[in-house]
VONU-284024 format. One record per residue (C-alpha): residue number from 1; residue in three letters; x, y, z. Coordinates in pm, 1 decimal, padded with zeros to 6 digits. Layout:
! VONU-284024
[r NUM,ALA,[X,Y,Z]]
...
! end
This chain:
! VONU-284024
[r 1,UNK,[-02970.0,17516.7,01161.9]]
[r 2,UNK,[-03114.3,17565.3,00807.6]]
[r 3,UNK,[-03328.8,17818.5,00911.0]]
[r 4,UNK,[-03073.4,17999.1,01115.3]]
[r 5,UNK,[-02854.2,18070.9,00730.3]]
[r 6,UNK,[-03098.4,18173.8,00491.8]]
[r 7,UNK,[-03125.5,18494.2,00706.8]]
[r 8,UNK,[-02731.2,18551.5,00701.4]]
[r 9,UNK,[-02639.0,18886.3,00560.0]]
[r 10,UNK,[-02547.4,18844.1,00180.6]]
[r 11,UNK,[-02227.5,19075.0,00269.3]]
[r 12,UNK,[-02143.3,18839.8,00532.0]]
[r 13,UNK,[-02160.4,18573.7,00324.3]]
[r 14,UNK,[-01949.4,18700.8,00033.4]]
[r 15,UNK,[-01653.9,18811.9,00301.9]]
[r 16,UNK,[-01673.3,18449.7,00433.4]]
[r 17,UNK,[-01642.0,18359.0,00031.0]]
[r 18,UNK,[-01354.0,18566.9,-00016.3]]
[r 19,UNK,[-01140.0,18446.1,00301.7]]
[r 20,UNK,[-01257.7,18068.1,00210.8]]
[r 21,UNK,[-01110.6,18108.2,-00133.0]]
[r 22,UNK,[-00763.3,18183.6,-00022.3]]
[r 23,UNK,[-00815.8,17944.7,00284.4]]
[r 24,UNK,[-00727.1,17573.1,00124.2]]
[r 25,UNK,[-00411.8,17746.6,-00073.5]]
[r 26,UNK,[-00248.5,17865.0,00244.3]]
[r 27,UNK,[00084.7,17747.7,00307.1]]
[r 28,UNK,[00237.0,17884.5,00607.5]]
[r 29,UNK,[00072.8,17865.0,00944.2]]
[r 30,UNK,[00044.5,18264.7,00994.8]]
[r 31,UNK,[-00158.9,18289.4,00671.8]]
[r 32,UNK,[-00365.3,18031.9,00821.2]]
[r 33,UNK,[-00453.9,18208.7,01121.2]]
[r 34,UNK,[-00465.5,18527.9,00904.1]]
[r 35,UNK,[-00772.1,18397.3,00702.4]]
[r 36,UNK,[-00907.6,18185.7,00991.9]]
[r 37,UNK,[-00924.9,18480.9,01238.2]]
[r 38,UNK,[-01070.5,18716.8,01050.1]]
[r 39,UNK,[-01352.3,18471.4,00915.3]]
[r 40,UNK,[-01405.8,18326.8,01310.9]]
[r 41,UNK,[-01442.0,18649.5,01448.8]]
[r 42,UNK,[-01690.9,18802.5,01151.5]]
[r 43,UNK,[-01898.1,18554.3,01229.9]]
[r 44,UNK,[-01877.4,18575.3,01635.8]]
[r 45,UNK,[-02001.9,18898.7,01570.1]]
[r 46,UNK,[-02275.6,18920.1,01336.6]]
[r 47,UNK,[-02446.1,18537.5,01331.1]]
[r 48,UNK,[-02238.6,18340.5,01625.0]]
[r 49,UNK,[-02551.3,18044.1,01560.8]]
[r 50,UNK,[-02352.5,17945.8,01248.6]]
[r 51,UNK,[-01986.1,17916.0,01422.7]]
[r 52,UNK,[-02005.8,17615.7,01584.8]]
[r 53,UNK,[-02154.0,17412.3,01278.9]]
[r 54,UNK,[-01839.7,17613.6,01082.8]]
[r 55,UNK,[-01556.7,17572.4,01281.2]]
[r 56,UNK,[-01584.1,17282.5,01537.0]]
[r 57,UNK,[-01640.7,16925.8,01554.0]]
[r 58,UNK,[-01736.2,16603.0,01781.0]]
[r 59,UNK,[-01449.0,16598.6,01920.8]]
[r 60,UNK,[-01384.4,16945.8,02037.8]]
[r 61,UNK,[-01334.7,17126.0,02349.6]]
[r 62,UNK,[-01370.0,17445.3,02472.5]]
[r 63,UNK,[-01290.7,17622.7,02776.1]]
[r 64,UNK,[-01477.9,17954.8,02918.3]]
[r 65,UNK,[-01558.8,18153.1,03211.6]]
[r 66,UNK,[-01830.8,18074.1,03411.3]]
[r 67,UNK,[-01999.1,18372.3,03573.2]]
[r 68,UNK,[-01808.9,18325.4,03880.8]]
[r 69,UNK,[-01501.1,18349.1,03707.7]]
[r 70,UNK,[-01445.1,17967.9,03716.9]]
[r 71,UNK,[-01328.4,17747.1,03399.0]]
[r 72,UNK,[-01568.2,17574.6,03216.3]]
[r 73,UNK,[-01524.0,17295.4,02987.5]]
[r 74,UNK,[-01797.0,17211.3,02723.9]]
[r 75,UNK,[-01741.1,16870.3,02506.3]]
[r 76,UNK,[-02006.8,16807.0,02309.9]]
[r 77,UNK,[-02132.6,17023.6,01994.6]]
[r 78,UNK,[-02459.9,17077.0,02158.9]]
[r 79,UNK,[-02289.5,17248.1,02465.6]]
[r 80,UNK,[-02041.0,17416.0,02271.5]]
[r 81,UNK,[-02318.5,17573.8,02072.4]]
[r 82,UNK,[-02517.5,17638.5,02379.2]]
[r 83,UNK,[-02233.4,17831.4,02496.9]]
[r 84,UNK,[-02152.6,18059.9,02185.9]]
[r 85,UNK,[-02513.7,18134.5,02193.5]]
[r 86,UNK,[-02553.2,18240.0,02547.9]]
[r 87,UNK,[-02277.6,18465.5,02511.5]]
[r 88,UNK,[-02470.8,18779.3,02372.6]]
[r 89,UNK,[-02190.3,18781.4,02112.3]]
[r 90,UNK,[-02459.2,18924.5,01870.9]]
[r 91,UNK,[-02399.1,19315.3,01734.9]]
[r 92,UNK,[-02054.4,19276.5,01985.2]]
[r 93,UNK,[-01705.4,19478.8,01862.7]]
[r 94,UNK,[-01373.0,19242.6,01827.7]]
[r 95,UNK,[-01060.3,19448.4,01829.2]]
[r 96,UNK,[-00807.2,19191.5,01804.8]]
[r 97,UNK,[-00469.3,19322.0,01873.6]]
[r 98,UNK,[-00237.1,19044.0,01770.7]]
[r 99,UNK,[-00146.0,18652.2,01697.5]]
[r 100,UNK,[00114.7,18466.7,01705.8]]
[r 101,UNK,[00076.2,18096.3,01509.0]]
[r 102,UNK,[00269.1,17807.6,01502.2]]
[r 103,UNK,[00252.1,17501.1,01314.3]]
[r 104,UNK,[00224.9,17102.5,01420.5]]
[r 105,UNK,[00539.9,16949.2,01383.6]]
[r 106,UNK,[00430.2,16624.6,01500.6]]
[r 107,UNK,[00418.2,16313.6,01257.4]]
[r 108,UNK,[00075.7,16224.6,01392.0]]
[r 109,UNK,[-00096.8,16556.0,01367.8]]
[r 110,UNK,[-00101.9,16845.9,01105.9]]
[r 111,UNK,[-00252.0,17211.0,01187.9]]
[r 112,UNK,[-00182.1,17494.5,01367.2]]
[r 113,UNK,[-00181.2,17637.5,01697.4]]
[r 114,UNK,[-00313.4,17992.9,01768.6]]
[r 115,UNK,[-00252.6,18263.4,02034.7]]
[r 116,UNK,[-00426.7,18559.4,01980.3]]
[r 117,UNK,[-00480.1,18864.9,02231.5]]
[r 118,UNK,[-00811.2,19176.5,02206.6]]
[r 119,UNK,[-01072.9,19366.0,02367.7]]
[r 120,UNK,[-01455.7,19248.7,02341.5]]
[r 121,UNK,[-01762.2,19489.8,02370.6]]
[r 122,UNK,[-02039.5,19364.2,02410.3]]
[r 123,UNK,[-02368.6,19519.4,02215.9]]
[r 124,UNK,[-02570.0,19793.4,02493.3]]
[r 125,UNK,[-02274.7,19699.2,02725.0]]
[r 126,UNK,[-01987.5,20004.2,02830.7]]
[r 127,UNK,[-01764.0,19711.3,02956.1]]
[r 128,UNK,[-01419.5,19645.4,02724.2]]
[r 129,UNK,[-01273.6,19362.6,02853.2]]
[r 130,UNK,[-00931.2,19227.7,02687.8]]
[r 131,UNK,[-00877.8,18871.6,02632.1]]
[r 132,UNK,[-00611.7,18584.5,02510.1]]
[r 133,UNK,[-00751.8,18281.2,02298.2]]
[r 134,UNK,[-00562.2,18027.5,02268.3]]
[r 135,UNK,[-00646.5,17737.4,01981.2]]
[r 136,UNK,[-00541.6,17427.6,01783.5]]
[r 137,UNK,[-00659.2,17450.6,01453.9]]
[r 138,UNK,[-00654.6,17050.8,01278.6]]
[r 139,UNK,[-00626.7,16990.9,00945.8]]
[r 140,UNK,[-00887.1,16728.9,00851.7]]
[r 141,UNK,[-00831.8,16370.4,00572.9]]
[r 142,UNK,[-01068.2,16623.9,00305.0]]
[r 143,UNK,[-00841.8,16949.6,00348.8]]
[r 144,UNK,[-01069.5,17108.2,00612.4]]
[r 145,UNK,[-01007.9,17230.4,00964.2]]
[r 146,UNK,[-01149.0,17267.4,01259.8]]
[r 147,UNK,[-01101.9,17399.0,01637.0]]
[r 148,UNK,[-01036.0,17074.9,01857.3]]
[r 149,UNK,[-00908.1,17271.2,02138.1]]
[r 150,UNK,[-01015.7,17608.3,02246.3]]
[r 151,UNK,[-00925.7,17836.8,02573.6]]
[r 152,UNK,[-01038.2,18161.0,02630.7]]
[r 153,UNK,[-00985.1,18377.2,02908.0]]
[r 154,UNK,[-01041.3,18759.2,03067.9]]
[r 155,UNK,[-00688.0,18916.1,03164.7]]
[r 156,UNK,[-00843.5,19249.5,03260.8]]
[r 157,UNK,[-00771.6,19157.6,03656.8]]
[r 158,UNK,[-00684.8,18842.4,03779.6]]
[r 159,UNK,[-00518.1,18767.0,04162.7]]
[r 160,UNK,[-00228.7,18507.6,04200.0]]
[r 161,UNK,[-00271.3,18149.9,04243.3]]
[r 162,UNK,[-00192.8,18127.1,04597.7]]
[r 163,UNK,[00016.9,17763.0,04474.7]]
[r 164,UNK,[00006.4,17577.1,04136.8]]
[r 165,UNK,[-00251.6,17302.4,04090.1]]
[r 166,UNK,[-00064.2,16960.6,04203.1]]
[r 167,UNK,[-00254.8,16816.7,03863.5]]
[r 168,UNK,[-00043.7,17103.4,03658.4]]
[r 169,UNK,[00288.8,16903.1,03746.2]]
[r 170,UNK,[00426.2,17053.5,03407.1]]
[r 171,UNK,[00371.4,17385.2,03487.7]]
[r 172,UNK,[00534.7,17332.5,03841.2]]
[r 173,UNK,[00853.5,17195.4,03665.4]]
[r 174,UNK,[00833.2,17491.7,03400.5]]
[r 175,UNK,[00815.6,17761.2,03662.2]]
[r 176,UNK,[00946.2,17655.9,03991.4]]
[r 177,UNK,[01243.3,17421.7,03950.9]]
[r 178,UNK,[01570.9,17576.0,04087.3]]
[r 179,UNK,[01786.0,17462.7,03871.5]]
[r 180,UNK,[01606.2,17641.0,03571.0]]
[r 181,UNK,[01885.4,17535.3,03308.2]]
[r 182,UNK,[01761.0,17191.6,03268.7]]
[r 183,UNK,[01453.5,17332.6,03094.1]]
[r 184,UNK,[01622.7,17309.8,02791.4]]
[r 185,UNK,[01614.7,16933.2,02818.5]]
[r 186,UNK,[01260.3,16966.8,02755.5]]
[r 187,UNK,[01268.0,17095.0,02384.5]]
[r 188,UNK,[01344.4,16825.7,02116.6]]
[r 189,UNK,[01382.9,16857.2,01716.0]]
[r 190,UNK,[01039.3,16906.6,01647.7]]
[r 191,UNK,[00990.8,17205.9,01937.8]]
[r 192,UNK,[00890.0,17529.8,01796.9]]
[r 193,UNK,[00937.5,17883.3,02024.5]]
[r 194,UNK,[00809.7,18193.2,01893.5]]
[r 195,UNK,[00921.7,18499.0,02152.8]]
[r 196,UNK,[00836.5,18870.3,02087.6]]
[r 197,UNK,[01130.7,19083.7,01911.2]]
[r 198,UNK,[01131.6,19394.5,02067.1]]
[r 199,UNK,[00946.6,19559.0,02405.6]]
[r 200,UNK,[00633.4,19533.3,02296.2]]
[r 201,UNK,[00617.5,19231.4,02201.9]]
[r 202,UNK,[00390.6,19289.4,01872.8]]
[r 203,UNK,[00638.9,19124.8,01645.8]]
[r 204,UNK,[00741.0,18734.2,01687.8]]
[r 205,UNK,[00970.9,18547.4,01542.6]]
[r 206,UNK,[01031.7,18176.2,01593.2]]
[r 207,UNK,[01371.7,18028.0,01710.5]]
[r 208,UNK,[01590.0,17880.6,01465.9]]
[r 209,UNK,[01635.2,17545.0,01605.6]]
[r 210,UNK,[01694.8,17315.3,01885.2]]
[r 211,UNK,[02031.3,17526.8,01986.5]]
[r 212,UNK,[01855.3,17881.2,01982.0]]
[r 213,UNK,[01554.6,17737.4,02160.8]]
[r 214,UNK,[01806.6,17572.7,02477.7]]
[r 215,UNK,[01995.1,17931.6,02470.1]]
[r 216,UNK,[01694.8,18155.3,02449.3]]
[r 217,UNK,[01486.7,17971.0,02719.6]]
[r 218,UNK,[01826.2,17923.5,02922.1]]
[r 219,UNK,[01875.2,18310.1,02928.6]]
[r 220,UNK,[01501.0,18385.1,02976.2]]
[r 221,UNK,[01505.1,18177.1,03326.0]]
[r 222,UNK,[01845.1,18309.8,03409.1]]
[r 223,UNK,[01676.9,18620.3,03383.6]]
[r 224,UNK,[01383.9,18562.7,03593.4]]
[r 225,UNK,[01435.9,18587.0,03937.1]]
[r 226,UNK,[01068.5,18554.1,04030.9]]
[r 227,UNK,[00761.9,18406.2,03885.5]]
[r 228,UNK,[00373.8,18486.8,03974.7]]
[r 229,UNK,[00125.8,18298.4,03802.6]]
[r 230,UNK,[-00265.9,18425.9,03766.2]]
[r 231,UNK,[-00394.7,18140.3,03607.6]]
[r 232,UNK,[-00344.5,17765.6,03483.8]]
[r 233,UNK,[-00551.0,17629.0,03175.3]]
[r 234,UNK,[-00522.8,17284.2,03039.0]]
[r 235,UNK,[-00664.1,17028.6,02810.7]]
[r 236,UNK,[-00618.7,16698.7,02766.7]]
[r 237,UNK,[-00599.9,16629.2,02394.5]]
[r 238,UNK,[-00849.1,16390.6,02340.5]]
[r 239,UNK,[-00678.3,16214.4,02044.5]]
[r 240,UNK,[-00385.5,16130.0,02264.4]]
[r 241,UNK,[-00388.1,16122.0,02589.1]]
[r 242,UNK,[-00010.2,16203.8,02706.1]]
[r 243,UNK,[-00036.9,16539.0,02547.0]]
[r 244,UNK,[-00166.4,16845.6,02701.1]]
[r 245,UNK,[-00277.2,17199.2,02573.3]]
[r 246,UNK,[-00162.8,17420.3,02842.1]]
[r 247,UNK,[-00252.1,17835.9,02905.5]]
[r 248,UNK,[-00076.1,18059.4,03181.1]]
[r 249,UNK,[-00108.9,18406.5,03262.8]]
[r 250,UNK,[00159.1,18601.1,03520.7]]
[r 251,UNK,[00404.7,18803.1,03578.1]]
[r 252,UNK,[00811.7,18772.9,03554.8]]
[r 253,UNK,[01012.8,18977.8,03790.9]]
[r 254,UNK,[01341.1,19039.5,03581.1]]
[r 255,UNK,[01717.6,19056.7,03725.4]]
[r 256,UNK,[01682.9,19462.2,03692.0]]
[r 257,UNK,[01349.3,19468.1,03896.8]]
[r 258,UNK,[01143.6,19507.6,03598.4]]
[r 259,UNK,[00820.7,19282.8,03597.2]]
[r 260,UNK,[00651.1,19225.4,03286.3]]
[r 261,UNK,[00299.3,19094.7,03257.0]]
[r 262,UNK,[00290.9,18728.0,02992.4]]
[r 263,UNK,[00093.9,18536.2,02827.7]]
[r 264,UNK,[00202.6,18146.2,02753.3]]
[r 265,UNK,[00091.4,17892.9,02536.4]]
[r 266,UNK,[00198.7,17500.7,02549.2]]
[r 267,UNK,[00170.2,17180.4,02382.3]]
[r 268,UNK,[00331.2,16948.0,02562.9]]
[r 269,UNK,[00388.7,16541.3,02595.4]]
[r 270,UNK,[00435.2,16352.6,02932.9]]
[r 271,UNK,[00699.6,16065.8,02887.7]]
[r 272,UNK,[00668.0,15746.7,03050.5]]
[r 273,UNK,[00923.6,15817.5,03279.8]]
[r 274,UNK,[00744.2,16107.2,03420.4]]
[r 275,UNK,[00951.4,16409.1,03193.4]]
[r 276,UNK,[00762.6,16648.3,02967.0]]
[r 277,UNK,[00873.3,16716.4,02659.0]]
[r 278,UNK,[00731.9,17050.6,02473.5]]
[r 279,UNK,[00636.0,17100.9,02119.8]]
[r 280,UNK,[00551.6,17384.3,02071.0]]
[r 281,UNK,[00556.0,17727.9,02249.6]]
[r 282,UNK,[00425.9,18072.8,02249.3]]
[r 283,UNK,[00517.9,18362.9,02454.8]]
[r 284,UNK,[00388.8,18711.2,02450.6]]
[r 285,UNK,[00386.8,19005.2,02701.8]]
[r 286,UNK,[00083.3,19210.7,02737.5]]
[r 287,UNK,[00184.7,19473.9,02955.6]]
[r 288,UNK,[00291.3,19762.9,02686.2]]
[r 289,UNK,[-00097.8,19867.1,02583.7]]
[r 290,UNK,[-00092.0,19897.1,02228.2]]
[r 291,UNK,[-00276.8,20148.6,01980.9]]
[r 292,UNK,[-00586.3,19919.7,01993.0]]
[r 293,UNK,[-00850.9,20048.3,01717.3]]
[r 294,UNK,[-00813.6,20093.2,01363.1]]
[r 295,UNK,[-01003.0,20418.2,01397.4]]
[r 296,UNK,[-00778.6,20573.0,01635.2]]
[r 297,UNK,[-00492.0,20483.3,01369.6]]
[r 298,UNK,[-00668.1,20610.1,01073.0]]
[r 299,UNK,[-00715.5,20920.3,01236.9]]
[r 300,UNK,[-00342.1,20989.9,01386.0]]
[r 301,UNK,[-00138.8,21130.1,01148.1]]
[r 302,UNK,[00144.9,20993.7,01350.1]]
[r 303,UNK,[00386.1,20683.7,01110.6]]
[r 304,UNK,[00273.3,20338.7,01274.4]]
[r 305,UNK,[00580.3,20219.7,01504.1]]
[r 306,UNK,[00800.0,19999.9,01314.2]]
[r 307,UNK,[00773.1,19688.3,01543.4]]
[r 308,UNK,[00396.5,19643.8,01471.6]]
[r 309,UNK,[00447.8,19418.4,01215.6]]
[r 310,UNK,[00153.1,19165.9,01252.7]]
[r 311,UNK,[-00144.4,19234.6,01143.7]]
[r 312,UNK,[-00442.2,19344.3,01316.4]]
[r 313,UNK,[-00826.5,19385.3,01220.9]]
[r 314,UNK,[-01199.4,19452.6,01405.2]]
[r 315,UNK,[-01551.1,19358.9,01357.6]]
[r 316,UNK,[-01758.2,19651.3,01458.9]]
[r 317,UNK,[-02138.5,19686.8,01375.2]]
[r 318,UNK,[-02102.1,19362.5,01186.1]]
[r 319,UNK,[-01839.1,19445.4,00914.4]]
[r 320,UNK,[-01470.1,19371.0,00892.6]]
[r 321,UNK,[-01178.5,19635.1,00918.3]]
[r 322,UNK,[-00873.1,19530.5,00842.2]]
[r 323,UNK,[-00532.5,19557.7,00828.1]]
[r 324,UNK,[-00405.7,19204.3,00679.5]]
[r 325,UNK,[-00149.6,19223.4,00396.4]]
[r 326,UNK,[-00276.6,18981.1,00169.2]]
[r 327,UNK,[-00636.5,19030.4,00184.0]]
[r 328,UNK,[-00783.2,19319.4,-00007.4]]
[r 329,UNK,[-01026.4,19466.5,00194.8]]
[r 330,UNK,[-01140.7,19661.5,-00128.0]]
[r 331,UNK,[-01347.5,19330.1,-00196.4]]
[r 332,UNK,[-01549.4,19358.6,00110.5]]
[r 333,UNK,[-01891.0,19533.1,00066.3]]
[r 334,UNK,[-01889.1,19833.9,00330.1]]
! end
């Protein structure tokens, strides 16, 4: 691995310095993902060899597409860095188009939990595909963090589940039950929602307790008078064993006949008496296609709309574009 960093671009290396220096100093979970995307994705892009040893640890796991399309889970650091490798991330453009973060609010865990949505272009390849990652991001006993849990999925095109997995009971419950008020009796204290603020669903904001969760989830599934799920991702968290990481892809029919294209993200619990209780929650739609390069912005003379409010950033031919509020790009070599 030695070997593999004394060849690392020194421009690389002094953007990774910059984004390290604010990373230990952060104190929301936004920033976090701020600094932690942009210095994940760099590296993806110009030496992925290095991002395993960076970012993950023993006992991580991540979840890809095998070449059939089929979910892959890799446990071990040598098969997690087998897989970065043999992804031809190398020389590849990152346009990532938006995350939403959330914090741990559990007593026995501390980090933050990741959804973010882009496009990936591979080096000599035509082919844009758009993607959702979804992560948990722990905060380690010496201040450090690392990706335990990791999803990643293509959205480009992807049929319905003819039925939900009978081993994704949760997401049966979520998504199926009739009597769709009672999902509020899922949420507790410590649940966190975050839910997009306008149409296009590039601004979040996170509910304001347990009473604007039950209300906005109530109306939500009042709402929803039919649900198609593409796909069901889960892990088990390996540190405890009730809890699950959970990713879903569909599309919600709406009580005016509108159907809107989602992305969800869970962390969930499974009581002993066979209830699930949910701690946190993301939800974004993907259906409104956004203005989805930096170049394309630079060069419209057009105002940006006001509800794109998060920041966005690429990594094209191995440098860093960005559009992050409190990182001064000006510090970047270019």
């Amino acid at each position: 691995m030695d070997s593999m960093i004394k060849d690392v671009d020194p421009s690389v290396l002094l953007a990774n310095g910059f984004i390290q220096s604010h990373f230990t100093n952060l104190n929301t979970s936004e920033a976090l993902a701020n600094c932690f995307l942009q210095s994940y994705f760099l590296n993806l892009g110009v030496y992925p060899e290095v991002v395993q040893m960076m970012w993950y640890a023993d006992d991580s796991v991540m979840t890809r597409p095998g070449p059939d399309g089929t979910m892959m889970s890799f446990t071990s650091p040598e098969a997690i860095q087998e897989q970065i490798v043999s992804c031809d991330y190398e020389g590849a453009s990152f346009d990532v188009m938006s995350f939403a973060a959330q914090s741990c609010n559990t007593s026995s865990e501390d980090g933050a939990f990741i959804m973010v949505t882009g496009f990936l272009t591979c080096k000599d390849k035509q082919v844009r595909r758009r993607f959702v990652q979804s992560l948990y991001l722990a905060r380690r006993q010496d201040r450090s963090y690392a990706i335990v849990n990791d999803f990643l999925r293509y959205i480009d095109s992807i049929p319905a589940l003819p039925s939900v997995p009978e081993s994704a009971g949760f997401v049966k419950v979520y998504y199926e039950l009739p009597m769709r008020e009672e999902l509020g009796l899922m949420y507790v204290n410590e649940s966190i929602m975050s839910r997009p603020t306008s149409t296009s669903g590039r601004t979040m904001v996170e509910m304001p307790g347990l009473d604007a969760i039950n209300k906005r989830v109530s109306n939500e599934h009042k709402r929803a008078s039919n649900f198609i799920l593409n796909s069901v991702d889960y892990q088990i968290c390996r540190s405890f064993k009730d809890r699950m990481f959970i990713m879903v892809c569909g599309f919600v029919t709406l009580d005016d006949k509108t159907e809107r294209k989602f992305l969800q993200f869970f962390y969930v619990t499974r009581c002993h008496n066979g209830s699930y209780v949910i701690y946190n929650d993301i939800l974004r739609y993907v259906d409104v296609t956004p203005r989805d390069t930096l170049e394309s912005s630079s060069q419209s003379a057009a105002k940006p709309s006001t509800d794109v409010e998060l920041p966005y950033f690429m990594v094209k031919k191995g440098k860093l574009l960005s559009y992050f509020n409190n990182i001064d790009t000006q510090n970047y070599p270019h």
